[in-house]
Residue, then its C-alpha position, 0 to 999 in steps of 0.5 A: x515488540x516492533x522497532x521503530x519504522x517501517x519494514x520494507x515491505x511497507x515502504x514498498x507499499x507507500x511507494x506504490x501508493x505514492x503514484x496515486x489512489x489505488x485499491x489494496x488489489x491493485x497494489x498487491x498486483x504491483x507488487x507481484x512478481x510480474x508487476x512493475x514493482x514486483x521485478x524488484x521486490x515481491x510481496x504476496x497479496x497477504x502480506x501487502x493487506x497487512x502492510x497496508x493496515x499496518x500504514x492505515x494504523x500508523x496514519x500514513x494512509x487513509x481511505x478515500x472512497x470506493x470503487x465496484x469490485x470486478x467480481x466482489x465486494x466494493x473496493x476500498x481507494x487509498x491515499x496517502x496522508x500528508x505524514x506518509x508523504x512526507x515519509x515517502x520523501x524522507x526515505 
């Protein structure tokens, strides 16, 4: 059973969505290894989808429209909410 709160790579997440709306790609590329978040702490692609569902579940995030995939399906924009937010200045 999960504790209470967010595991760090969730709030790695949340702190790369709190610059602004970004697609789930465009986080996991902040968070690879060459990304400017990812010099500091590495998530795969994977597991940067499941935090991302994983804050949508919990209310932190939303979808907040689409843009064209490059070479794929549209891409899903995501923002914060104002729980995350505020989840974001407490931590």
């Amino acid at each position: 059973v999960r504790q209470p709160g967010l595991l760090l790579g969730e709030w790695a997440c949340l702190a790369a969505l709190g610059a602004g709306r970004l697609h789930g790609f465009a986080v996991a590329k902040r968070l690879a290894p060459d990304g400017d978040l990812g010099r500091i702490w590495t998530m795969s692609r994977p597991l940067t989808y499941r935090a991302i569902n994983t804050l949508t579940e919990l209310g932190h995030v939303k979808a907040v429209g689409e843009e064209p995939g490059t070479a794929g399906p549209n891409r899903t924009v995501l923002a914060l909410t104002p729980k995350g937010r505020a989840a974001l200045r407490r931590w």
